[in-house]
Backbone bond lengths (Angstrom), bond angles and torsions (degrees), N, CA, C in turn:
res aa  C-N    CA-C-N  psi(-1)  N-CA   C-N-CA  omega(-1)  CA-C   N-CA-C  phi
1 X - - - 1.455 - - 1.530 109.49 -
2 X 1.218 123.01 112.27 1.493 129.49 161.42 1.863 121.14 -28.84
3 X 1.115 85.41 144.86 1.766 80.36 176.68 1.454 116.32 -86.33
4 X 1.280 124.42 140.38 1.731 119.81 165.66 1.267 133.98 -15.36
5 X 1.624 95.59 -67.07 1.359 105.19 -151.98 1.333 128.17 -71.98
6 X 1.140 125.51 179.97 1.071 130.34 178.72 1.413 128.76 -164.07
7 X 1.527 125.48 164.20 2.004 111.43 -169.18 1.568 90.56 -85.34
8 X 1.986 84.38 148.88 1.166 109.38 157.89 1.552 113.52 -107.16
9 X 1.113 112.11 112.02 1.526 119.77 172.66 1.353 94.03 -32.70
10 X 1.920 120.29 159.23 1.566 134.95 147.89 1.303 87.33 -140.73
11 X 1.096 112.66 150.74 1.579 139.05 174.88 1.216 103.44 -81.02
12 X 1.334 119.58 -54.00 2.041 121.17 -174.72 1.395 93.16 -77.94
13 X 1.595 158.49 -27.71 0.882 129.74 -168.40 1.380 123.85 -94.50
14 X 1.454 139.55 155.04 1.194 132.11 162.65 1.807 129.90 -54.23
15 X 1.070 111.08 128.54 1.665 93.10 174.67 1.393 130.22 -28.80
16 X 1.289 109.72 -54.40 1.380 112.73 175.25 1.654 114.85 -42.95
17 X 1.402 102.30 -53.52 1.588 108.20 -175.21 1.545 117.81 -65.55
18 X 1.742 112.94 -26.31 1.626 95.63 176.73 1.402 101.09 -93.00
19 X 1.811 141.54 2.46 1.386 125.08 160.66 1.317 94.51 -70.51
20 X 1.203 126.98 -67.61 2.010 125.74 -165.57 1.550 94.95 -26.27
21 X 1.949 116.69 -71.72 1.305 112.37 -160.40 1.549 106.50 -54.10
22 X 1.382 133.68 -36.86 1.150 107.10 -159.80 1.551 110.83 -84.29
23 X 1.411 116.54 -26.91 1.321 118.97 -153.54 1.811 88.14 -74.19
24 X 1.405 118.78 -35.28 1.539 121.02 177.22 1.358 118.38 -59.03
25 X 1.337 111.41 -43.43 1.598 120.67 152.31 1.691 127.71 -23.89
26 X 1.369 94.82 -58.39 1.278 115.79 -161.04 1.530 110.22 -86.07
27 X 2.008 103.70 -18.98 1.865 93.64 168.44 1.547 102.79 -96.73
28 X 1.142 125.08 -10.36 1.387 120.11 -169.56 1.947 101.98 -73.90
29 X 1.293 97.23 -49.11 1.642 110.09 -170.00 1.984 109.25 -76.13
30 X 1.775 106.49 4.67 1.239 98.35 -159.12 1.433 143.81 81.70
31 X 1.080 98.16 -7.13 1.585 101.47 -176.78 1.372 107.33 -88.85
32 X 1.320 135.10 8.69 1.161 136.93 150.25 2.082 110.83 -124.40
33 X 0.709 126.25 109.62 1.583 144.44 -165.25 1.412 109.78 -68.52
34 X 1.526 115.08 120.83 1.224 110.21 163.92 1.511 131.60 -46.93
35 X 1.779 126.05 118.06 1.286 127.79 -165.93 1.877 104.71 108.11
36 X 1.188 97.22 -41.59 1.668 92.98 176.19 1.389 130.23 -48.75
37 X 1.299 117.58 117.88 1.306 124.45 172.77 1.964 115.63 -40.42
38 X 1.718 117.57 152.06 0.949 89.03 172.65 1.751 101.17 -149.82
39 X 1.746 102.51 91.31 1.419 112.19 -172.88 0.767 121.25 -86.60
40 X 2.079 104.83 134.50 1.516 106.70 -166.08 1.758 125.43 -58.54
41 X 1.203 97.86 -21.32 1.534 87.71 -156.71 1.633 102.38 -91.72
42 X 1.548 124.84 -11.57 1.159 142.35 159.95 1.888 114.58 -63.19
43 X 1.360 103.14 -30.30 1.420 100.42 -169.44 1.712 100.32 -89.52
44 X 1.418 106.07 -37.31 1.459 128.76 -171.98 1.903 103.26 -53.79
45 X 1.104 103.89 -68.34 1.290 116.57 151.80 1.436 148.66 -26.10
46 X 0.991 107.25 -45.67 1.716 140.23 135.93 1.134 128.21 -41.03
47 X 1.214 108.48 -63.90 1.830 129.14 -178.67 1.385 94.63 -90.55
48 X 1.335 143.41 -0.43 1.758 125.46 171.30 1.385 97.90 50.57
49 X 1.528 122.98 47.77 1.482 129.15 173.73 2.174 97.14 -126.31
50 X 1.693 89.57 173.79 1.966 86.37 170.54 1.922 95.75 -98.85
51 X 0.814 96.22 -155.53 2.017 109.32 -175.27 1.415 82.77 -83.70
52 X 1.054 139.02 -50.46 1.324 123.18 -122.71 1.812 86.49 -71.41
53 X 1.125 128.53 -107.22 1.516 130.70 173.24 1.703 108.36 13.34
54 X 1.814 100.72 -61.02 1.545 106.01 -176.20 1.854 104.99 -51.98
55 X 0.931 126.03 -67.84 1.542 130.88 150.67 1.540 114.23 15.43
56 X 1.901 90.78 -74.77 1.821 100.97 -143.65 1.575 82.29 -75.72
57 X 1.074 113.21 -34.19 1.777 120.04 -174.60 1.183 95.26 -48.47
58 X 1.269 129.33 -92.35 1.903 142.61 -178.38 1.910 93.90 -12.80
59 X 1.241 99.99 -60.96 1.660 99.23 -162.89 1.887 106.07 -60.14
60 X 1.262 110.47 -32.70 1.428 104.62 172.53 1.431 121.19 -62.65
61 X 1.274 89.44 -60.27 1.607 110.25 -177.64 1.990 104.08 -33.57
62 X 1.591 89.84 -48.49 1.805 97.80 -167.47 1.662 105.18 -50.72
63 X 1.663 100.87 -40.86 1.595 118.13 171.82 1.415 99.84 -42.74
64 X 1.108 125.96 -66.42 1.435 120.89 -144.16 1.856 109.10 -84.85
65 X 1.290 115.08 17.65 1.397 130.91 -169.55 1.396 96.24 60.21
66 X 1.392 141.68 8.33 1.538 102.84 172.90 1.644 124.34 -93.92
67 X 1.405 112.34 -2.99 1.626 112.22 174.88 1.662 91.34 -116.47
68 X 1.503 116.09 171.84 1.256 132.89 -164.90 1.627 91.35 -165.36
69 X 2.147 96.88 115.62 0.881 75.85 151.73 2.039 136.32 -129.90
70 X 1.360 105.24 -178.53 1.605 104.82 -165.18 1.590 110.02 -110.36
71 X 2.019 95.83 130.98 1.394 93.17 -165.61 1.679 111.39 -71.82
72 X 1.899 118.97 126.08 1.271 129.02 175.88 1.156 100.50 83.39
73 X 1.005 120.09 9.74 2.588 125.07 161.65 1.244 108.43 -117.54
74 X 0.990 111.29 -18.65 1.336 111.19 -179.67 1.858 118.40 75.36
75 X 1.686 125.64 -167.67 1.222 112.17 -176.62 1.631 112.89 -86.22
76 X 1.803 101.10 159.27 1.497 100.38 177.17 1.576 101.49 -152.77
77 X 0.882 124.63 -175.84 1.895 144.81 -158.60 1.834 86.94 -85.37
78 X 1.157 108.73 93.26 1.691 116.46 168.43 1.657 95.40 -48.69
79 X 1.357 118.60 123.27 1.351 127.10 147.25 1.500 130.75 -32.13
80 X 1.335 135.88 127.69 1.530 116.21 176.01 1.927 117.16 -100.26
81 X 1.082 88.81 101.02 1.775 99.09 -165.70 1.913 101.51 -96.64
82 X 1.294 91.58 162.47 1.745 94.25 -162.88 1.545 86.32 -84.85
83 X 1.063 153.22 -23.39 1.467 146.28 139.65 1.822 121.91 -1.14
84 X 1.567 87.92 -89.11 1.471 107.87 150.23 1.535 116.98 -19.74
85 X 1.640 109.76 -72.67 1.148 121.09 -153.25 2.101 97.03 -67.41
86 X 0.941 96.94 -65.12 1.407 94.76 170.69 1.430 126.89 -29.67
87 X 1.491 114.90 -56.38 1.561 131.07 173.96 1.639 106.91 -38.95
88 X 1.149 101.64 -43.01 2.027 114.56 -160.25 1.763 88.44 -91.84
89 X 1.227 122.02 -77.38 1.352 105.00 -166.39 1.472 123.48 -70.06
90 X 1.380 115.59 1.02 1.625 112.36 158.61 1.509 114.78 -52.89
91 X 1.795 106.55 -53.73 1.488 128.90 -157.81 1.524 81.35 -66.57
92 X 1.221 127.82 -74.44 1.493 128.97 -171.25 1.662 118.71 -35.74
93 X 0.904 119.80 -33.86 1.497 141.23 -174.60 1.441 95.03 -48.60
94 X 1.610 109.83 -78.84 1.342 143.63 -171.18 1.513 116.30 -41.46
95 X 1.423 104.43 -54.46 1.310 105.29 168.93 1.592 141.67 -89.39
96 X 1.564 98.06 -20.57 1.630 118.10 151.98 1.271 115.53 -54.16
97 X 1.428 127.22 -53.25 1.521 129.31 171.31 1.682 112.89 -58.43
98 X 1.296 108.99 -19.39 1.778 117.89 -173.19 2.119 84.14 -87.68
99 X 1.097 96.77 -44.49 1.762 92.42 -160.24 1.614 106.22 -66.72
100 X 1.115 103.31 -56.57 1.781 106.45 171.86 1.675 115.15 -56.37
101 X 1.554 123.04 -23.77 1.457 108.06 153.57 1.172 118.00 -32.76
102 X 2.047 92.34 -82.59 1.171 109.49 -175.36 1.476 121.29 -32.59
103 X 1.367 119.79 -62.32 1.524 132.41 171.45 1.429 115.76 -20.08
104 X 1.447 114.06 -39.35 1.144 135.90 -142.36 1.981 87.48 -85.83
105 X 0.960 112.19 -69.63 1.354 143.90 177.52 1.865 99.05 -35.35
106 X 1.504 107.82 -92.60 1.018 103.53 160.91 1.385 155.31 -149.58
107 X 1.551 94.40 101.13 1.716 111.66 179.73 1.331 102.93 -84.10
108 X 1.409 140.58 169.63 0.960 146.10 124.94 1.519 152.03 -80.26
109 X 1.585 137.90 -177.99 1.279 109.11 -179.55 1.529 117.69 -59.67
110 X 1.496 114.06 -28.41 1.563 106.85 -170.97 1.574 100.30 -103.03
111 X 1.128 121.60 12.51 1.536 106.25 143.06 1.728 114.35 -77.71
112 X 1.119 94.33 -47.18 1.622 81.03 -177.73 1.817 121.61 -74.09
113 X 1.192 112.78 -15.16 1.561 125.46 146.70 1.714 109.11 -38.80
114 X 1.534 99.78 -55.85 1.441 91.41 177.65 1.267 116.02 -85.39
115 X 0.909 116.89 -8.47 1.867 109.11 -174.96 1.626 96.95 -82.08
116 X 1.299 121.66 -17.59 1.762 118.83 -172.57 1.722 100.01 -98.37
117 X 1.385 109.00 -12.66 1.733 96.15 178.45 1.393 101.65 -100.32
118 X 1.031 121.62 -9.08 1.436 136.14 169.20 1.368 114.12 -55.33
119 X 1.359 89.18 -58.13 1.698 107.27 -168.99 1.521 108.59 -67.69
120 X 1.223 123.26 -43.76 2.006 161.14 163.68 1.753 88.86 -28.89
121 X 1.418 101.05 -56.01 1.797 119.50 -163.25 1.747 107.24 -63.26
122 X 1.238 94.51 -49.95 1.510 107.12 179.81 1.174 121.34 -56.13
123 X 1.180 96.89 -40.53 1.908 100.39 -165.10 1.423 100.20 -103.97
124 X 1.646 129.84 11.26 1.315 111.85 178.94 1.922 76.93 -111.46
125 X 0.769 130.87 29.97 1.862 117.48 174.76 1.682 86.58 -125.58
126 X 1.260 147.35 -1.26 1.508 113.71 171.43 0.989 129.46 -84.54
127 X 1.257 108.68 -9.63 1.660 104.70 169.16 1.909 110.98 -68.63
128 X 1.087 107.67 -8.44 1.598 108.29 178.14 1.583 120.05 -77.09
129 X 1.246 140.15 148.00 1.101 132.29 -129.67 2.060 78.69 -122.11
130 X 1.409 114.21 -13.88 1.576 120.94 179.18 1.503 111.80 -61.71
131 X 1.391 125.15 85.48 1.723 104.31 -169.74 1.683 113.13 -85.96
132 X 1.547 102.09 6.23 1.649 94.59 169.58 1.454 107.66 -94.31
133 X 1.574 115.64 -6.94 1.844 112.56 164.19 1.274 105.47 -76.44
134 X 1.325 123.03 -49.73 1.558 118.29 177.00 1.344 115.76 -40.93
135 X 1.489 109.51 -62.82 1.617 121.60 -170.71 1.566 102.55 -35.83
136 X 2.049 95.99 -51.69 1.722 91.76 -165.17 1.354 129.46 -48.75
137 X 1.629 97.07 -48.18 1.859 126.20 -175.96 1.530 95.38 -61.91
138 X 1.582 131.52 -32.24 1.888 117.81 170.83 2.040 102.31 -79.33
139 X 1.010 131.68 -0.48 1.473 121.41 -172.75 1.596 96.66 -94.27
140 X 1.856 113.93 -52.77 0.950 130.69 -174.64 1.752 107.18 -56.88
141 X 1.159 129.89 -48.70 1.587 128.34 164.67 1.457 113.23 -33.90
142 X 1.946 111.46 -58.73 1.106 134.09 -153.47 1.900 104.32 -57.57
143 X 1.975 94.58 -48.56 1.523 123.38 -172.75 1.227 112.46 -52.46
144 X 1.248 126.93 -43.54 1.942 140.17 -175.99 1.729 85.12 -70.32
145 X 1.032 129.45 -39.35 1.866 109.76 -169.43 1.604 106.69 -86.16
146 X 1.219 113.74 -6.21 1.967 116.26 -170.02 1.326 91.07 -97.24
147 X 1.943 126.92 -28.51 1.657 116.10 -165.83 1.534 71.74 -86.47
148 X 0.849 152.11 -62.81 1.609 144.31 -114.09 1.322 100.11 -60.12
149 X 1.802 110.55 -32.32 1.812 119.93 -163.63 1.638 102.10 -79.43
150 X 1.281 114.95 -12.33 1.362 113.88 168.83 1.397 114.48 49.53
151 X 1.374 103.70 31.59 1.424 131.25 171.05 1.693 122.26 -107.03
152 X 1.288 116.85 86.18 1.301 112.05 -160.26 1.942 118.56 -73.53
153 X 1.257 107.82 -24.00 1.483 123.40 -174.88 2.358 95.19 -74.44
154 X 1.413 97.39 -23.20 1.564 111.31 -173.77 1.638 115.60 -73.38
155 X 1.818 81.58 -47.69 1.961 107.30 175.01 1.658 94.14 -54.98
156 X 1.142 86.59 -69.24 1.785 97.78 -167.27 1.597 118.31 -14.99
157 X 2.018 92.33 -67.97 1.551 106.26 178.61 1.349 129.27 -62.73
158 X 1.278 114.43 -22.16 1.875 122.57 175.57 1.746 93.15 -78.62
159 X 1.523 123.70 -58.69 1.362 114.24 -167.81 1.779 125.66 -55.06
160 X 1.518 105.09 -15.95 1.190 131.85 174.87 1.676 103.74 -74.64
161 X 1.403 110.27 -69.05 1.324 138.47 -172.02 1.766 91.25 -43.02
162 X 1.409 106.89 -71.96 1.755 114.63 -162.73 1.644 119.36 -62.85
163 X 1.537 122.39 9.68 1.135 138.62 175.19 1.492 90.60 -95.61
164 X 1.041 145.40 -67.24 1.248 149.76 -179.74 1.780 120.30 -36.02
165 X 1.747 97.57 -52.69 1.434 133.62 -179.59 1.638 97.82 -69.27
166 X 1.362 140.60 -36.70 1.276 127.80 -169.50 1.128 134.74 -74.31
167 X 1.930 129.83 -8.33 0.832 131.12 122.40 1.808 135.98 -28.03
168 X 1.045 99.57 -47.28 1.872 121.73 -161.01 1.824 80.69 -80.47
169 X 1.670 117.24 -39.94 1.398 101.01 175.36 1.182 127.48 -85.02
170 X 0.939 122.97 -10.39 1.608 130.02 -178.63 1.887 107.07 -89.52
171 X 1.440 118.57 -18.73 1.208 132.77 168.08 1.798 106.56 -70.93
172 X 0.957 105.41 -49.72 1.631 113.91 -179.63 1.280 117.20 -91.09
173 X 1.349 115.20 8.41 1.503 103.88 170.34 1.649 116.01 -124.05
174 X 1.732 98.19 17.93 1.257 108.47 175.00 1.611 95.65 -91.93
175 X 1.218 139.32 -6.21 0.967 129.82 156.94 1.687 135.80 -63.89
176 X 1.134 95.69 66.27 1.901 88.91 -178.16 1.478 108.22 -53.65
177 X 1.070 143.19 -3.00 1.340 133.82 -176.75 1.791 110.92 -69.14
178 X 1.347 109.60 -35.82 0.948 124.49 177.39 1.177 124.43 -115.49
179 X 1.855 122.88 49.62 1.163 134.24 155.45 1.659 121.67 -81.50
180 X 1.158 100.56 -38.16 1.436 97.18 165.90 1.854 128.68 -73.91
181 X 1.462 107.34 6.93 1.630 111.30 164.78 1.606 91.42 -106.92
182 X 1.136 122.52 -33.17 1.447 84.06 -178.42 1.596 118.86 -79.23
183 X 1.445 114.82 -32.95 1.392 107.31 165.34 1.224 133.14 -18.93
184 X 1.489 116.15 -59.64 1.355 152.30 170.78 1.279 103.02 -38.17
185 X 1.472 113.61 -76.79 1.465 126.47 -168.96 1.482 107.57 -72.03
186 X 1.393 136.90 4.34 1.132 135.69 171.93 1.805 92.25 -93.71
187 X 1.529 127.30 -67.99 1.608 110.23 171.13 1.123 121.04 -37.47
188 X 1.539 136.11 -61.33 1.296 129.11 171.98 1.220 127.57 -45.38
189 X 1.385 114.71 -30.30 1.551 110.75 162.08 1.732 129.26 -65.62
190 X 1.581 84.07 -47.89 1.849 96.54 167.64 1.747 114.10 -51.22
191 X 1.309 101.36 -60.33 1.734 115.74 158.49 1.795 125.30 -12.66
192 X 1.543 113.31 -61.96 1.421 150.51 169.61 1.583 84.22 -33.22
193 X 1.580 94.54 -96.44 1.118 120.89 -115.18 2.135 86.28 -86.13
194 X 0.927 96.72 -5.06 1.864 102.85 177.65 1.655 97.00 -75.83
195 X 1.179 100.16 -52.22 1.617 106.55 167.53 0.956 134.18 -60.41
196 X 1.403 129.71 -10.34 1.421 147.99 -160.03 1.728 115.92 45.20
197 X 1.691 127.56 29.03 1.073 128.51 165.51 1.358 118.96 -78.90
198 X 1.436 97.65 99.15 1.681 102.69 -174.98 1.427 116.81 -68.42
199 X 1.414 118.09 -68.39 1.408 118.81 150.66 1.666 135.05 0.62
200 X 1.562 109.00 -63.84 1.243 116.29 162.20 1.512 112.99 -81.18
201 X 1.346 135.98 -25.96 1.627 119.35 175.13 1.563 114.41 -83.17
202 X 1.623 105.59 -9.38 1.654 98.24 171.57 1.585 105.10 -93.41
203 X 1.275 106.81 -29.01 1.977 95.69 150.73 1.309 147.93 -11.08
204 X 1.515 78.94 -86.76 1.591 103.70 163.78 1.173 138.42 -62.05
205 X 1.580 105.84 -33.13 1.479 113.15 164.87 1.592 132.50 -96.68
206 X 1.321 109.44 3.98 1.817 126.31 151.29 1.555 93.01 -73.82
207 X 1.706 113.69 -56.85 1.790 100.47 -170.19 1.362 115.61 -57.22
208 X 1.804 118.97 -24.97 1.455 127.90 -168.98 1.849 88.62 -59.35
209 X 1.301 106.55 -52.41 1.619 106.71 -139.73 1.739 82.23 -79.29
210 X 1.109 121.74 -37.98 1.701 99.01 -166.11 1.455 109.54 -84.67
211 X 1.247 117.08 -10.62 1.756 107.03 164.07 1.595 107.33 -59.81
212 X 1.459 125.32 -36.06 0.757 115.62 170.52 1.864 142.21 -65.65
213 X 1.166 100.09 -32.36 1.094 115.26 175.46 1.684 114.69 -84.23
214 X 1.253 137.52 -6.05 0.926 147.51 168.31 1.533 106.76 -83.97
215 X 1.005 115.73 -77.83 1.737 139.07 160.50 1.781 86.10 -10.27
216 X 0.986 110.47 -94.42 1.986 127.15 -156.48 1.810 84.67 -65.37
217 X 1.271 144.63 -48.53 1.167 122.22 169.36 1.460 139.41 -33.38
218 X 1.619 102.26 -36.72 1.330 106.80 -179.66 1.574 111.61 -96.15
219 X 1.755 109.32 -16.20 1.259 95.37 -173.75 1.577 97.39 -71.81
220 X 1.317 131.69 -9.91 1.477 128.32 -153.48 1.746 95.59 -75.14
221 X 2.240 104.15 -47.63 1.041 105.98 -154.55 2.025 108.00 -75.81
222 X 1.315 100.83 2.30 1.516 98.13 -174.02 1.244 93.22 -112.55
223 X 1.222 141.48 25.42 1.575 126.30 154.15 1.674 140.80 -80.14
């Protein structure tokens, strides 16, 4: 069975960038299957695009751990194994607990203004059935605590890091069962770090990241 999707033209974006977005679209949401081959001249074809774009896309994608490719098979839909998942949210751990220090130190009042409309943002999109709007409104929370460290070489490595991580989030946020702990643990974090309790906001946010990784671990091992 063929896959859905298909490009949406943008006027401000470059070609290259609306094949990348969609074809990323389309492994995050499933519509392209972990293990699936992904041939250019089949996709090219598809998308009413040439290879070339289909190409630069594949080579990002490979960046972002979600394609892998195989020597003389060419590229396909990297699998998401609790391996993986571990590898990425260890690294994330480490430096989220470094960023919410920092945060801690120095945010200001209208950072933390934004970290509470942030939080406001999040929890008024779960009732939406869109889990790549959800995903966004949890990155966008995450983003106000990485500027806060006013550490740009820091920004850099999480914004790198959370391309990798957005799979592992879009896996865990199909869980509505557990929207109301993260809610929670998004105030308690805001809470922390308004206070400047570093101690308790690197707590909470090692506990943020390993609920997660536990959570999407097991959904991996019961599939």
């Amino acid at each position: 069975m063929e896959p859905k999707f298909e490009v949406t033209m943008n006027e401000y974006l470059p070609l290259r960038d609306v094949v990348f977005n969609t074809l990323r679209q389309a492994i995050l949401r499933g519509e392209l299957k972990p293990g699936e081959r992904l041939m250019e001249i089949q996709l090219a074809n598809k998308l009413g695009v040439s290879r070339t774009p289909i190409r630069e896309a594949i080579r990002k994608l490979e960046l972002e751990g979600l394609v892998l490719m195989i020597p003389r098979k060419g590229a396909e839909v990297a699998e998401i194994t609790e391996k993986n998942l571990r590898d990425v949210l260890e690294v994330r751990c480490a430096l989220e607990e470094l960023a919410v220090q920092l945060a801690c130190d120095r945010i200001d009042k209208q950072g933390i203004h934004k970290l509470q409309q942030a939080a406001k943002n999040f929890a008024s999109v779960l009732d939406s059935e869109d889990i790549t709007k959800i995903a966004e409104a949890d990155v966008a929370f995450h983003d106000i605590i990485y500027m806060a460290t006013e550490n740009q070489r820091l920004i850099q490595l999480l914004n790198n890091l959370r391309e990798q991580m957005y799979r592992y989030r879009i896996e865990y946020l199909k869980k509505k069962e557990y929207y109301p702990r993260l809610l929670a643990e998004h105030q308690d974090i805001i809470q922390a770090i308004a206070n400047r309790e570093h101690e308790r906001a690197t707590k909470i946010t090692s506990q943020h990241i390993d609920n997660q990784v536990e959570t999407v671990a097991d959904t991996l091992r019961h599939k």
